[in-house]
GUBAZA-609054 format. One record per residue (C-alpha): chain; residue number from 1; x, y, z; residue in one letter. Coordinates in steps of 0.5 Angstrom, whole numbers, padded with zeros to 4 digits. Layout:
N
A:NUM:X:Y:Z:a
...
//
This chain:
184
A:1:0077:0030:0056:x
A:2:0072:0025:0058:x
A:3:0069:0022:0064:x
A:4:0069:0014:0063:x
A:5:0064:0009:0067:x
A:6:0063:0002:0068:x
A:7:0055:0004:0068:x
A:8:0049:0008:0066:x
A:9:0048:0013:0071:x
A:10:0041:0016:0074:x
A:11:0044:0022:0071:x
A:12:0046:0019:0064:x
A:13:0039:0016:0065:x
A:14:0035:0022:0065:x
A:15:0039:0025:0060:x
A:16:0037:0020:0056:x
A:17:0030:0021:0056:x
A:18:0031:0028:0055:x
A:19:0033:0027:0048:x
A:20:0030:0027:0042:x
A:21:0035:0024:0037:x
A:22:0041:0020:0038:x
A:23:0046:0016:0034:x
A:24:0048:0009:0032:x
A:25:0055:0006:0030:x
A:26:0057:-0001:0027:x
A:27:0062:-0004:0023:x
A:28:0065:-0011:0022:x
A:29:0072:-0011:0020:x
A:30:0072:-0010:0013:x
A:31:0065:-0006:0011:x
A:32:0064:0001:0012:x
A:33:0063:0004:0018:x
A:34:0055:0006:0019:x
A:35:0052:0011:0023:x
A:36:0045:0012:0024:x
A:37:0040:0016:0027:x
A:38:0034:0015:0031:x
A:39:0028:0018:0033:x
A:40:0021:0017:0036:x
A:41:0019:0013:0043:x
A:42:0024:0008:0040:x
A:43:0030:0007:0046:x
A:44:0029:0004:0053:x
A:45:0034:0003:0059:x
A:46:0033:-0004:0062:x
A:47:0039:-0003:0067:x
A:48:0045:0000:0069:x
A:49:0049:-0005:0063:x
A:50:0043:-0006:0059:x
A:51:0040:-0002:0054:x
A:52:0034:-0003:0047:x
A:53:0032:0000:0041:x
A:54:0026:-0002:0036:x
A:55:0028:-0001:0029:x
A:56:0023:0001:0024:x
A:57:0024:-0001:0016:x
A:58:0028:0004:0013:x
A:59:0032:0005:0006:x
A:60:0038:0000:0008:x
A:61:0038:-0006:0014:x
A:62:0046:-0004:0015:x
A:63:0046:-0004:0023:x
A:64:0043:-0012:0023:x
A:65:0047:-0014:0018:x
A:66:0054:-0011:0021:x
A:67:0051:-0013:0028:x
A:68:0051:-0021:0025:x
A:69:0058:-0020:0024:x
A:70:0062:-0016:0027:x
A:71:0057:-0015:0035:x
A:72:0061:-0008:0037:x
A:73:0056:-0002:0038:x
A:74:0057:0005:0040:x
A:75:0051:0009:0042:x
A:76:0052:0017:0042:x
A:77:0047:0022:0045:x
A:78:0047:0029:0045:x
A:79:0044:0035:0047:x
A:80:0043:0040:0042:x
A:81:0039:0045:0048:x
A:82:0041:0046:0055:x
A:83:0049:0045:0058:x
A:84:0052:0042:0053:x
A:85:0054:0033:0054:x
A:86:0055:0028:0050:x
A:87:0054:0021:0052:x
A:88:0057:0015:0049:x
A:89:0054:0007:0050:x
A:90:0059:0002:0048:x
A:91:0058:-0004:0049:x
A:92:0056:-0011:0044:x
A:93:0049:-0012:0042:x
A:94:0044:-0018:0040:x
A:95:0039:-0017:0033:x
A:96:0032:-0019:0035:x
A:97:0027:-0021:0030:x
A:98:0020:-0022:0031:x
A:99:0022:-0030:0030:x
A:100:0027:-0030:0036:x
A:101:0024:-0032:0042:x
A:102:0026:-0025:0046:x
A:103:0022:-0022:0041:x
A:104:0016:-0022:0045:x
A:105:0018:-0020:0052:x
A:106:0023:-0014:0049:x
A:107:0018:-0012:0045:x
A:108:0012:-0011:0050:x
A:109:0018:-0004:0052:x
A:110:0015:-0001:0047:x
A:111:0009:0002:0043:x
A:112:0011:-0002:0037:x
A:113:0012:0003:0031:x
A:114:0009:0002:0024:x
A:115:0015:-0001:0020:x
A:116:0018:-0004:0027:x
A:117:0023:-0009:0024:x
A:118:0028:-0012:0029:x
A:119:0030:-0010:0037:x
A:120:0038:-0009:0038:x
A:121:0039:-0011:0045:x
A:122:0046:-0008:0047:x
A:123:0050:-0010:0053:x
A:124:0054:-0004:0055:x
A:125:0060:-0004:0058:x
A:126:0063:0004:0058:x
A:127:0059:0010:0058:x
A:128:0063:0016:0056:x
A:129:0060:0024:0058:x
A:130:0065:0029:0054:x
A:131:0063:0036:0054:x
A:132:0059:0037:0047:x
A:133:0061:0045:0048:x
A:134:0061:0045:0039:x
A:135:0055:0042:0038:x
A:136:0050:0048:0036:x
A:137:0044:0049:0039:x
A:138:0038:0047:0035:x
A:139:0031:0048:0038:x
A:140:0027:0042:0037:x
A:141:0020:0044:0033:x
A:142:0016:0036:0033:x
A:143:0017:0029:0031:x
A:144:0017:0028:0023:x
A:145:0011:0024:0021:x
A:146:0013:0021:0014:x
A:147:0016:0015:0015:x
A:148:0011:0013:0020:x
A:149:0005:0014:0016:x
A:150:0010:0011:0009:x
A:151:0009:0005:0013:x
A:152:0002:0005:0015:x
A:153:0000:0006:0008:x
A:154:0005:0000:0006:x
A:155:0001:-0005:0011:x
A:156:0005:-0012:0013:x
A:157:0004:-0015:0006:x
A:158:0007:-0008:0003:x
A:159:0013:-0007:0009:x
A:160:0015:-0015:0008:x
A:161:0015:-0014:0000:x
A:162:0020:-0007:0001:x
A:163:0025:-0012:0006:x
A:164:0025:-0017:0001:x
A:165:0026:-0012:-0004:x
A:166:0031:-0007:-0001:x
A:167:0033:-0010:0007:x
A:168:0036:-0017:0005:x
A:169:0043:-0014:0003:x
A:170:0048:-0009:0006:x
A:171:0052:-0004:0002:x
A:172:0058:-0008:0002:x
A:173:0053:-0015:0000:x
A:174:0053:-0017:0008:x
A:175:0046:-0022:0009:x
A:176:0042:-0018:0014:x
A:177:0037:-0024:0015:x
A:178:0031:-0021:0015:x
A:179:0026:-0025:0011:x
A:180:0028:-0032:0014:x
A:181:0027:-0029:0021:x
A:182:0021:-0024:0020:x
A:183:0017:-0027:0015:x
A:184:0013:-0035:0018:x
//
């Protein structure tokens, strides 16, 4: 059984930065439930309710466009060395775009990442720990480097083309606005 908290913990914190991938889940009422996972220097804890993550361009845009809809957010942390835990952030969260007012100031968290296209900004409101004793122990070997260097070779003008392209629609047809919103 799970423990369940009102706030990320310093513990949960530490975990946190100990891991190298974690998970997103969103769907609005009627799409398909999607879940992505993450890497790189992409995640900051900004409090005990608060967290951000930058999203770099990617094949599908489902996340912002669930996110517009339907704003529930779950994030999965898990360890695949060490004691076993899995740690869930529950909570609502905000799309930023590079227009958006707060871009700026929830940007300067980050190195910005080749590709980088929008920040979600969760407000958490449960934290979850479960056990994670049947995730298998995977060691990590080094961060894969081929969608970075994607997005450098494609440059601005070639990464806002690909999202005018391929990021303007979810699967189920939902806008996910981020030519109006990324593109002056």
């Amino acid at each position: 059984m799970g423990q369940q908290y009102l706030e990320i913990s310093d513990r949960n914190i530490q975990f946190i930065s100990e891991q190298r991938m974690y998970f997103v889940g969103t769907a609005t009422k009627d799409s398909r439930v999607n879940i992505s996972p993450k890497g790189m220097d992409s995640f900051k804890v900004l409090g005990p309710n608060r967290v951000i993550w930058l999203n770099v361009t990617g094949s599908g845009n489902e996340t912002s466009a669930h996110i517009q809809q339907d704003n529930r957010m779950t994030i999965m942390f898990l360890a695949f060395d060490g004691s076993p835990n899995i740690l869930r952030l529950y909570g609502q969260a905000k799309v930023i775009h590079q227009n958006d007012e707060t871009w700026s100031e929830l940007a300067s968290h980050f190195t910005l990442l080749p590709g980088s296209r929008q920040i979600f900004d969760l407000s958490v409101d449960l934290v979850q720990n479960s056990c994670g004793k049947s995730v298998p122990l995977y060691s990590y070997d080094e961060d894969r480097e081929q969608l970075k260097n994607w997005a450098i070779k494609q440059g601005d003008d070639g990464i806002k083309k690909y999202w005018q392209k391929k990021n303007q629609k979810s699967l189920d047809g939902l806008d996910t606005n981020i030519v109006e919103k990324n593109i002056s």
